[in-house]
N, C-alpha and C positions, 0 to 999 in steps of 0.2 A: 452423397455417401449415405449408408445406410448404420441404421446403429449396431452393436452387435448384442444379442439375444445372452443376458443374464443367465448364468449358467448354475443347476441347483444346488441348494448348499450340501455337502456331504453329511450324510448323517450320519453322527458318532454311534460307536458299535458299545450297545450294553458292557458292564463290567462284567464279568465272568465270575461264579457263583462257586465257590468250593462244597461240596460235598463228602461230607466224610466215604472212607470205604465203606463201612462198617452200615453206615444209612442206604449208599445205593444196593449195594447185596440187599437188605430186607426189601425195599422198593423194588427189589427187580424180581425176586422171589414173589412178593405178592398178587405182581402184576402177574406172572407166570400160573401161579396160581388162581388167577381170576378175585381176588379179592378186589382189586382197584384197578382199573381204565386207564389212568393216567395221572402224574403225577408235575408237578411243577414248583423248583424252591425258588419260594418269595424273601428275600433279605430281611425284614421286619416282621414279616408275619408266620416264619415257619417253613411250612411246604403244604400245597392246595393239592389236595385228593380227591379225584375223582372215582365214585363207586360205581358199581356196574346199574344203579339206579338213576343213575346220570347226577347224583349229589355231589356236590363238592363240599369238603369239609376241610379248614385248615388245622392242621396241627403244629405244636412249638416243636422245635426241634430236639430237644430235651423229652420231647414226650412219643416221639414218633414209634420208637418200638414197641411199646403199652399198648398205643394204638394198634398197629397192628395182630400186634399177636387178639387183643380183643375182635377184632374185626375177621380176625378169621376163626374163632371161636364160636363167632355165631350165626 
């Protein structure tokens, strides 16, 4: 008899991440507008921005509007 081949463990699926309305509208505007590449919210640190200079800058979340509007300001 042969043994039988351990089968892999299932990886648990990340927690899902609430977004305000109010934040993906500015986030999706921006991106539209070419200010930022891409964006990703990190639970502790905010949301990671990516500029079309290939930088990533994290912002708190409390702060992300400032940013923006700054960031297309200049």
């Amino acid at each position: 008899m042969k043994r039988k081949a351990k089968k892999d463990a299932v990886p648990t699926a990340a927690v899902p991440v609430d977004i305000s309305t109010a934040d993906r509208a500015a986030l999706i505007a921006a991106y539209q507008a070419g200010v930022i590449t891409a964006w990703k919210h990190d639970g502790e640190r905010g949301y990671r921005l990516t500029t079309p200079s290939g930088q990533d800058d994290y912002v708190e979340v409390t702060k992300l509007t400032k940013y923006l509007e700054k960031l297309s300001g200049a």
